[in-house]
C-alpha positions in Angstrom: 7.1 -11.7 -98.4 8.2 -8.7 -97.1 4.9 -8.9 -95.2 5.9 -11.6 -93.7 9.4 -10.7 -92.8 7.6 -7.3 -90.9 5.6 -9.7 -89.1 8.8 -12.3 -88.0 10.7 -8.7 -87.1 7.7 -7.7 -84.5 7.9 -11.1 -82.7 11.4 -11.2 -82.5 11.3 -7.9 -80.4 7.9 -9.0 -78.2 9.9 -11.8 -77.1 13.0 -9.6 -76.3 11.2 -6.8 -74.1 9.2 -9.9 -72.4 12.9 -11.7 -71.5 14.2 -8.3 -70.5 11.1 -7.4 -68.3 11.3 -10.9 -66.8 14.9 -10.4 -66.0 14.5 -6.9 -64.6 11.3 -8.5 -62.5 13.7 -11.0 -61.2 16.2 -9.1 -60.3 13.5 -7.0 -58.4 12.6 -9.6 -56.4 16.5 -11.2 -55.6 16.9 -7.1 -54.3 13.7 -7.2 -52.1 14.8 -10.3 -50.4 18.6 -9.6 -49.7 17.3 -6.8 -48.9 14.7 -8.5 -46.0 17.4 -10.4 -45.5 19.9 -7.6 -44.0 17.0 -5.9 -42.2 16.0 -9.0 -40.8 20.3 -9.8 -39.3 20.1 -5.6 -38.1 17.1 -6.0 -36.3 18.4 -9.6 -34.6 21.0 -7.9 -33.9 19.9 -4.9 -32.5 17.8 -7.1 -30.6 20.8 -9.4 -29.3 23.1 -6.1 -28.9 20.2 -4.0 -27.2 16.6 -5.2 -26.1 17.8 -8.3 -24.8 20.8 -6.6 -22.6 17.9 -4.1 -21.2 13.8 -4.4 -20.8 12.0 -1.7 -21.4 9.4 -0.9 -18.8 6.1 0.5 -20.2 4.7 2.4 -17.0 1.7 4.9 -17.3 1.5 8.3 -15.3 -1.2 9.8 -13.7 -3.1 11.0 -16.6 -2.4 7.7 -18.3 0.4 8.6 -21.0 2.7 5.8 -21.1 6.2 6.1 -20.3 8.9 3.9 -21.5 11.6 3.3 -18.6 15.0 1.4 -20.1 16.1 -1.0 -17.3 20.2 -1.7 -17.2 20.2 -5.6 -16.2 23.1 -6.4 -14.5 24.2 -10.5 -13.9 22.5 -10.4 -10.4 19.8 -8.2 -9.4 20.2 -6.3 -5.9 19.6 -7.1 -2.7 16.8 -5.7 -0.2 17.7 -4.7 3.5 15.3 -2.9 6.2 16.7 -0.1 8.2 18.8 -2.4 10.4 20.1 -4.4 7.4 18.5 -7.5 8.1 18.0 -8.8 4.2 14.4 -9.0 2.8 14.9 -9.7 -0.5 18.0 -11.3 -2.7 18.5 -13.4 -5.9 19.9 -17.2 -5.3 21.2 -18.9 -8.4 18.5 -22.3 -8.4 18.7 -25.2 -10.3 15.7 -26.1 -12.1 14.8 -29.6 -13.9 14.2 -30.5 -17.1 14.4 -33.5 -19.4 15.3 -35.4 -22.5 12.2 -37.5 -23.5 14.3 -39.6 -25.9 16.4 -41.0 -23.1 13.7 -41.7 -21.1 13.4 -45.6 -20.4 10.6 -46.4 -18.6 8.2 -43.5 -18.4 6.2 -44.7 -15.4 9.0 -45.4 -13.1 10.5 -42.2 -13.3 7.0 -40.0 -13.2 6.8 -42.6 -10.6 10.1 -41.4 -9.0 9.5 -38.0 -9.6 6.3 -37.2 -7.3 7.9 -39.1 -4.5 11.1 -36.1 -4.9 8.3 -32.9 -5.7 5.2 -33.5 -4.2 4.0 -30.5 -6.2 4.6 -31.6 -9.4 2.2 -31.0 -12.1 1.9 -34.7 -13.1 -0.5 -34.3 -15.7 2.3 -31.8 -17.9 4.7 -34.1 -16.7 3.4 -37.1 -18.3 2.9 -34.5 -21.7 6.6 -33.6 -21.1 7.9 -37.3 -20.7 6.3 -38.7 -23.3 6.8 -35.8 -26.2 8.5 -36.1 -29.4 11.7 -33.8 -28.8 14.7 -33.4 -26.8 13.8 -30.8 -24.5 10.8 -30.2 -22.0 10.8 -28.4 -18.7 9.8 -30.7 -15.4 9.9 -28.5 -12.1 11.4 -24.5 -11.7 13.9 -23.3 -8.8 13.9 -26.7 -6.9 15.8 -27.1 -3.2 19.1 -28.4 -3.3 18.2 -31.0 -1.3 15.8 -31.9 -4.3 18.2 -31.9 -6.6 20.4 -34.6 -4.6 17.6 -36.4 -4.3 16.9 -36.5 -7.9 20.6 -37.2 -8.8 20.4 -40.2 -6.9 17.5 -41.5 -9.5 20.2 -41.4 -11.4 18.5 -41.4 -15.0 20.2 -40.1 -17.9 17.3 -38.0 -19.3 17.0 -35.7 -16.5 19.5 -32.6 -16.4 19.5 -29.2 -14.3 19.7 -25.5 -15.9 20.8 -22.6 -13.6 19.2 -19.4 -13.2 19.0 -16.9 -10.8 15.4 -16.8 -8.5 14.3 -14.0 -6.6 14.1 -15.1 -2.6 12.1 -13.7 0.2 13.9 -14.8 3.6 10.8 -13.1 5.5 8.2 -14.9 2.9 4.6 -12.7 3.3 5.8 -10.7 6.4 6.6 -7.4 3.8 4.1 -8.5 1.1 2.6 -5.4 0.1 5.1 -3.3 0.6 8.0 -4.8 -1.0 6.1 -6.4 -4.2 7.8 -8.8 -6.1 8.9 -9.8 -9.6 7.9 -12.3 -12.6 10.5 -15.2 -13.4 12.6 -12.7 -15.7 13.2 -10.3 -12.6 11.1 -7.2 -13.8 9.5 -5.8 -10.7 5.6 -6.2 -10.5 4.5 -4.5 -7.5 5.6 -2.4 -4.4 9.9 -1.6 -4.2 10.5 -4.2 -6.3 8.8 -2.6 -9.3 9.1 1.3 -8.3 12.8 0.6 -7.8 12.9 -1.5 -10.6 15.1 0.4 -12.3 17.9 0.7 -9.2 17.5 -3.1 -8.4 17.9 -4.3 -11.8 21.2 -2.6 -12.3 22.9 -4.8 -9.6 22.2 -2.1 -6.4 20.8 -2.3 -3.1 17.6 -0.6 -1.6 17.6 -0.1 2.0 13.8 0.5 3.6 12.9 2.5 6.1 11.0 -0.6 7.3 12.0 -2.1 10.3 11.3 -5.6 10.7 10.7 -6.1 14.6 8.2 -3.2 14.2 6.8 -5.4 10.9 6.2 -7.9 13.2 5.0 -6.7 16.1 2.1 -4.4 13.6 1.4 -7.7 12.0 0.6 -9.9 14.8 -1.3 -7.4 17.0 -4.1 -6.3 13.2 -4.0 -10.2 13.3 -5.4 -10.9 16.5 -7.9 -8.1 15.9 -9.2 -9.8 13.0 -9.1 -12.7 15.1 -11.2 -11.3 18.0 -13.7 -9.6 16.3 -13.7 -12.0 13.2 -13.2 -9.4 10.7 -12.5 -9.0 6.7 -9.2 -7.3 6.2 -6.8 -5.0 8.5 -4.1 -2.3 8.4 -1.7 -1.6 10.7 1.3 1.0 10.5 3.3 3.0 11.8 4.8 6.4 10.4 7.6 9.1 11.4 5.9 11.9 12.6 8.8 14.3 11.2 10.6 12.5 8.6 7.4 10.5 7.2 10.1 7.3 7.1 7.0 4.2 6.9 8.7 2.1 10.0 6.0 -0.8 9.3 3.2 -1.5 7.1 1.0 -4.6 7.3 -2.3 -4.9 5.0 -4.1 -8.4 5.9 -4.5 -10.5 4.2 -1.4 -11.1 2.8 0.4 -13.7 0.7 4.2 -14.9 0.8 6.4 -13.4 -1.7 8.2 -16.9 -3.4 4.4 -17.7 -4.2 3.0 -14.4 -5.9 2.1 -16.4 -8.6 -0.7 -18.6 -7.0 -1.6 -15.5 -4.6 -5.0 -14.2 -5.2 -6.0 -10.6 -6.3 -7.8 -10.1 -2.8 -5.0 -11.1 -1.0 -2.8 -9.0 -3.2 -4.9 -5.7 -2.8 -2.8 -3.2 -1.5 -5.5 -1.8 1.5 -2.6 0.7 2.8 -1.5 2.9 0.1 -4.4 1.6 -2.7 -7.3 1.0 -0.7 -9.6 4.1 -0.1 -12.4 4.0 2.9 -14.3 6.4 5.1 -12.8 6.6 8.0 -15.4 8.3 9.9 -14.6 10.7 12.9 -10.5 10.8 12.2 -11.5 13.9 10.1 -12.9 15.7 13.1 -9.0 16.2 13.9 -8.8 18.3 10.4 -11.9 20.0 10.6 -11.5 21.3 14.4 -8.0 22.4 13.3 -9.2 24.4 10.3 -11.9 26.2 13.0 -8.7 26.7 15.2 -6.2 28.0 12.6 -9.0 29.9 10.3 -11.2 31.4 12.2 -9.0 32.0 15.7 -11.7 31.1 18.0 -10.3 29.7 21.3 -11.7 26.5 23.5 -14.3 27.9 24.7 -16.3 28.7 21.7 -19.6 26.9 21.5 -21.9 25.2 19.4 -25.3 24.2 20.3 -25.3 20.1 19.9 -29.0 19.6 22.0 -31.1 18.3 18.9 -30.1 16.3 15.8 -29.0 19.1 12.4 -31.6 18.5 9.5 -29.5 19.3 6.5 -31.4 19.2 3.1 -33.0 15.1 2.6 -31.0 13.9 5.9 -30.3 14.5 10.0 -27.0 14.5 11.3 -26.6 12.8 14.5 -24.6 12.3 17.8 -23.4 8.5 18.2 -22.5 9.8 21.7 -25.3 12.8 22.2 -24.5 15.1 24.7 -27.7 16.8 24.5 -26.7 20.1 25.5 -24.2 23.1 24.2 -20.6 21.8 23.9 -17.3 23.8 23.9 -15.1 23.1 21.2 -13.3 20.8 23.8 -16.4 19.4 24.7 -17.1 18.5 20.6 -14.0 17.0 19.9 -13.7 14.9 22.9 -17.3 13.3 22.8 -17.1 12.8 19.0 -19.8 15.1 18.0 -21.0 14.5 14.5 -23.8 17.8 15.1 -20.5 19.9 16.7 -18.5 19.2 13.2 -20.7 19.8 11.0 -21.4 23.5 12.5 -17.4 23.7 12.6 -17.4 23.2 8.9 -20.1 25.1 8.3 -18.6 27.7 9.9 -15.0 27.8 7.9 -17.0 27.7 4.6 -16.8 25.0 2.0 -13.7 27.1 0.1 -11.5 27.3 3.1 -12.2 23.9 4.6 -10.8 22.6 1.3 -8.1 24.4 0.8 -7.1 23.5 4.2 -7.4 19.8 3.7 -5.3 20.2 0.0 -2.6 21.4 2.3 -2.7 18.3 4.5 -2.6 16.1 0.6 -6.2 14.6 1.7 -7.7 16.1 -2.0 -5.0 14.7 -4.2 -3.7 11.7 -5.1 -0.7 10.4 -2.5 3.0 11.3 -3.3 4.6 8.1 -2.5 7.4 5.7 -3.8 5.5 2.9 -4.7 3.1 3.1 -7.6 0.0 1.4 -6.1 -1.7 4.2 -4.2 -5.4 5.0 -4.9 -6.8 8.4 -5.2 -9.2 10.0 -2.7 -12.9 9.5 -3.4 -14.5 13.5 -3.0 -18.0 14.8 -2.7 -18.7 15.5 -6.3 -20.3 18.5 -6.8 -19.3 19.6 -3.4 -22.0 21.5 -1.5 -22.8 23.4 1.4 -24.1 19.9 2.7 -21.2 18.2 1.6 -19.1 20.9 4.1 -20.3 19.8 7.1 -20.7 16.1 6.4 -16.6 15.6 5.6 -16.2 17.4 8.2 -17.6 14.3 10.7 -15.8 11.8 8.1 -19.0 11.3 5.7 -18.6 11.2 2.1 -14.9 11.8 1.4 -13.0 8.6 1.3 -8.8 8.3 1.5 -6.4 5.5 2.2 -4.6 4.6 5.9 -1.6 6.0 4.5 -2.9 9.5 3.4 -4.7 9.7 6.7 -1.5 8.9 9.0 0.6 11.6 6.9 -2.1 14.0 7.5 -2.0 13.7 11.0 1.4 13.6 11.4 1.4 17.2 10.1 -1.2 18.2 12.7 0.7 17.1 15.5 4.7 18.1 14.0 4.4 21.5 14.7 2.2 21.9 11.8 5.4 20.9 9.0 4.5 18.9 5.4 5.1 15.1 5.5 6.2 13.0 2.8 5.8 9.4 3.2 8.4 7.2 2.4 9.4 3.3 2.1 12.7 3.4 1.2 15.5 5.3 3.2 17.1 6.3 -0.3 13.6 8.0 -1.4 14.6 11.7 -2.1 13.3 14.2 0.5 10.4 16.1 -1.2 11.1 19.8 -1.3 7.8 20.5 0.5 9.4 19.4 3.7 10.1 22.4 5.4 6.9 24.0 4.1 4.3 24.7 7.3 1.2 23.9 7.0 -0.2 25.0 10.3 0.4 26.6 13.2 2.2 25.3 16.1 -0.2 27.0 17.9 -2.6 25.3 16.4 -1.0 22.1 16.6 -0.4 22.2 20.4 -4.1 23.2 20.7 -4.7 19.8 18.7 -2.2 17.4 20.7 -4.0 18.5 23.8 -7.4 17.7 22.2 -5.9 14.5 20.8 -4.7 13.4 24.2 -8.2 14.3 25.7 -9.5 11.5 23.6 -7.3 9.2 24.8 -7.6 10.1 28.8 -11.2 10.7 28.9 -13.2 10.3 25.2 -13.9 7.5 23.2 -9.8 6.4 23.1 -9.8 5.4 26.5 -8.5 1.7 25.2 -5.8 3.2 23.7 -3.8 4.6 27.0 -0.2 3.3 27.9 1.0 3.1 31.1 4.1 5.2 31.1 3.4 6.8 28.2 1.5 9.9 26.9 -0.6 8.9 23.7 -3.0 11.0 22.0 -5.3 9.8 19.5 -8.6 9.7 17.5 -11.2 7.1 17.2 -13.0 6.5 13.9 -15.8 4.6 13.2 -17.6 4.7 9.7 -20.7 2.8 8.2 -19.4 1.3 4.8 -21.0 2.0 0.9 -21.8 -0.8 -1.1 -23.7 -0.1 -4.0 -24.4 3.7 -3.1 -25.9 2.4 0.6 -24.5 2.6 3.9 -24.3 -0.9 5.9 -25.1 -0.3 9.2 -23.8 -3.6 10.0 -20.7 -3.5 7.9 -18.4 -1.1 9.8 -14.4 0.5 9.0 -13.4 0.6 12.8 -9.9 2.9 13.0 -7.7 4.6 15.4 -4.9 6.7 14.5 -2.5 7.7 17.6 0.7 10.0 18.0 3.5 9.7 20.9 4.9 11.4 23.2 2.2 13.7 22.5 4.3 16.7 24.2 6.9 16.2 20.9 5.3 13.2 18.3 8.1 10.6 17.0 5.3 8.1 16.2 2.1 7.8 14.5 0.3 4.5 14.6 -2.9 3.6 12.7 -4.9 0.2 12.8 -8.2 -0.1 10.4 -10.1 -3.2 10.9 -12.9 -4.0 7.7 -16.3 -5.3 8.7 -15.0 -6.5 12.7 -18.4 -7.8 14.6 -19.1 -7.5 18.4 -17.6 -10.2 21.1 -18.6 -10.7 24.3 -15.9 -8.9 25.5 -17.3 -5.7 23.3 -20.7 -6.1 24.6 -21.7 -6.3 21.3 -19.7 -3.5 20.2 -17.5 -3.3 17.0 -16.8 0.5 16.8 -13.2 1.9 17.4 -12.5 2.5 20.7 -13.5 -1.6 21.6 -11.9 -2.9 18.5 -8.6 -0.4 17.1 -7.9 1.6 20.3 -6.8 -1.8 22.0 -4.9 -2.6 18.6 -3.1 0.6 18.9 -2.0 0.2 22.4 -0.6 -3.5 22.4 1.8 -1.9 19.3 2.8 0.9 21.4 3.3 -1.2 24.3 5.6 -3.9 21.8 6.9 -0.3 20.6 8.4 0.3 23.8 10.0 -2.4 24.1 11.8 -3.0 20.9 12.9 0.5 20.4 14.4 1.1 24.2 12.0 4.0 24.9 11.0 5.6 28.2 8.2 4.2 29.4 8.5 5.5 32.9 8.5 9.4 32.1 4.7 10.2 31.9 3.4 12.5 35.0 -0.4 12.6 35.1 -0.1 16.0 37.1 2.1 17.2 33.6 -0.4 15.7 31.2 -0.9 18.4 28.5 -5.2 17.4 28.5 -5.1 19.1 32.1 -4.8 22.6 29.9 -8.5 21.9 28.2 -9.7 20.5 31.1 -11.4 24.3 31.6 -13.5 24.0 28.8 -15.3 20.8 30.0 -18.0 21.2 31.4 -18.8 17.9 33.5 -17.9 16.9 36.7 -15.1 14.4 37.1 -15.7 10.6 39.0 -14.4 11.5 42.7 -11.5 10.3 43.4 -10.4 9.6 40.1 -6.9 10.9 39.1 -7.2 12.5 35.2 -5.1 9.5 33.1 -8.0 7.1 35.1 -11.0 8.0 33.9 -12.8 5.3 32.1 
């Protein structure tokens, strides 16, 4: 008995502890949840307070650490003027259309009615969106207003309009690739619109130091060289020599803006800023003016161009061999891959690129947009690698890098920073010299040379002194050079006596004409490019175009150091 009672005893307390330890487990669990609960209303409501009233930008910097930018989102993002405050860009509160599929009568009669309003409509979703089981589906995005009336006068109670603000492009694909554009919830994806992302989204105007006459003018005339030489893809701009303001930038092809969406990644490519090519013989400019600032020798220093340079597993050769001894002058003005090359030799692989680090042609571009590609470099760099970027051969950079490079050789030998956007901060390097203006007249007068009597005859403007440099460079594919697949370029400065302007047009892959003889290098196919912009220049700006004196031209001071005798009769700006 007593046994027994023991035994009754020990069950009684087994079944306490297991109620207790199935209370305490319960009471666990309610805690856990409320718990989950309040974590679940702080983070909805940090999310409502906070995320939602600002989007985080996740960017990534040069050495590819991501960076977390917190956008302020005002009601209406700001607008987008050029330098003359004609607006580019600007948010329009659309209507867009959706409907209720359980108020929809007749399905067919108003898909029917539909297509005849928005030719564009996606019928096949529409017919999904009809003829769903809900209340809510979304038919067409940012229509017309004159859609909308049309579609009021259906009059069907299921349809209904939800307002939102869209972003518009007055000038549609005329500043593509330079002002960018946004996805549907305003973040910027590409050019201003995402670099100023930040200012734009808070409700405040950008104002570009684009001009859009120029715009135009740049994009018709790479157009038509396309045209006429039926070529790939083109650049044109055009670029303060002093303050490195971009007054125009046109990469072809392009795509209109209030389309991105359906625009494809080749017409989307960035070729001025992103976009990296050879451009051939434009590096003669740098490597003539390192000889000149480096090693002090004057015009009439000499370097024996009379047979093709073997240089380890390959010759360098003249496109326009001279045959004989040239003068510095002499080099520069015919082009002379062989004369270069010796140039570079002689300033020494260490010095040549230091010299083209201080232009910015060995790092990657400073520039306020985001999509600009780094220069390709000789890697290792050689002894061989020396004299063949000094021709333009094997070192690889965008339009943009080249045209702020040789705005510094022709400024007086001054830093440029380009720019898009008239509110871009000035960089601090501005004032810094980076040449001589000795050095720098020396190379306007070379670069004017060109123009009046070397290969950039096709360039030359009545009225107007233009200096320049022709460039024309055999593309890579697949580690081989294309003879037949060319980067024709010319890069020009004026008034050559003081620069204001540079202006560079790069045509991809152009072929021969008629008109060319057959030829598709850069004097028949950019130089003309380049002058019809100067000439459009002229007009739109109100500049002189009547102040040019042949018997002043500033070539007439290297005219010494040629040593060839002029067509009689022929006045110097005549010579073809």
């Amino acid at each position: 008995m007593w046994q027994h009672a023991r035994y009754r005893s020990i069950v009684i307390d087994g079944d306490r502890r297991s109620a207790v330890s199935m209370a305490q487990s319960r009471l666990s669990f309610l805690g856990v949840c409320f718990m989950a609960a309040y974590i679940i209303m702080a983070v909805r409501l940090l999310d409502l307070g906070i995320v939602q009233a600002q989007f985080l930008n996740v960017t990534q910097n040069d050495n590819g650490a991501e960076t977390v930018i917190v956008r302020d989102i005002a009601d209406r993002r700001g607008d987008v003027y050029d330098r003359n405050g004609f607006l580019v860009a600007t948010t329009l509160k659309t209507p867009s259309l959706f409907v209720d599929p359980s108020l929809v009568l007749d399905e067919a009669s108003l898909l029917k009615s539909l297509v005849a309003v928005l030719p564009d409509l996606d019928l096949e979703n529409a017919v999904d969106v009809v003829t769903a089981d809900n209340r809510f589906g979304w038919l067409a995005y940012n229509i017309t207003p004159e859609q909308q009336q049309r579609i009021l006068e259906i009059g069907d109670p299921s349809l209904g309009f939800k307002y939102n603000y869209t972003r518009v492009y007055p000038q549609g694909p005329l500043f593509s690739h330079m002002l960018g554009y946004t996805d549907r919830d305003g973040l910027g994806l590409a050019g201003v619109e995402r670099s100023y992302d930040d200012v734009l989204a808070r409700g405040d105007d950008v104002v570009l130091a684009l001009d859009l006459r120029l715009q135009h003018a740049v994009k018709r005339e790479v157009a038509r060289a396309m045209s006429d030489f039926d070529a790939k893809a083109g650049v044109g701009l055009v670029l303060d020599a002093k303050s490195g303001e971009l007054l125009a930038g046109v990469s072809l092809p392009d795509f209109d803006l209030n389309e991105a969406s359906t625009a494809k990644d080749w017409q989307k490519f960035n070729r001025i800023s992103l976009g990296v090519y050879e451009l051939g013989s434009m590096f003669k400019a740098f490597s003539t003016a390192a000889l000149l600032e480096l090693e002090k020798v004057g015009m009439d220093y000499t370097f024996d161009a009379r047979k093709p340079l073997k240089v380890g597993w390959f010759t360098i050769r003249d496109y326009h061999a001279q045959k004989r001894i040239l003068t510095v002058a002499e080099v520069f003005m015919h082009s002379s891959n062989i004369g270069s090359a010796l140039m570079g030799q002689m300033v020494g692989g260490e010095a040549l690129r230091a010299f083209y680090r201080d232009l910015g042609l060995m790092d990657k571009l400073r520039f306020d947009i985001r999509e600009v590609g780094a220069p390709i470099l000789p890697n290792p760099w050689r002894e061989d690698s020396t004299m063949t970027v000094s021709f333009g051969h094997g070192m690889a950079t965008s339009p943009l890098q080249m045209s702020a490079a040789m705005a510094m050789i022709v400024n007086g030998g001054f830093y440029v920073q380009p720019k898009v956007a008239k509110s871009a901060i000035d960089d601090k390097k501005a004032a810094l010299r980076v040449l001589s203006e000795e050095t720098s007249e020396k190379m306007r007068q070379l670069l004017r040379l060109v123009v009046v009597k070397g290969t950039g005859r096709k360039a030359d403007v009545k009225g107007v002194a233009i200096g320049g440099k022709t460039g024309t460079a055999e593309k890579s594919i697949g580690g081989r050079y294309h003879r037949d697949k060319l980067i024709s370029s010319f890069v020009g400065a004026f008034p050559i006596d003081d620069p204001k302007y540079i202006v560079m047009v790069m045509v991809d892959e152009p072929k021969g004409n008629k008109s060319s003889y057959g030829y598709a290098t850069a004097g028949w196919v950019a130089a003309p490019a380049v002058k019809r912009i100067v000439q459009s220049m002229v007009s739109i700006l109100g500049l002189p175009a009547d102040q040019y004196d042949p018997d002043q031209d500033i070539a007439l001071d290297v005219l010494p150091y040629i040593h060839e005798k002029p067509k009689k009769g022929k006045r110097l700006a005549s010579y073809d």
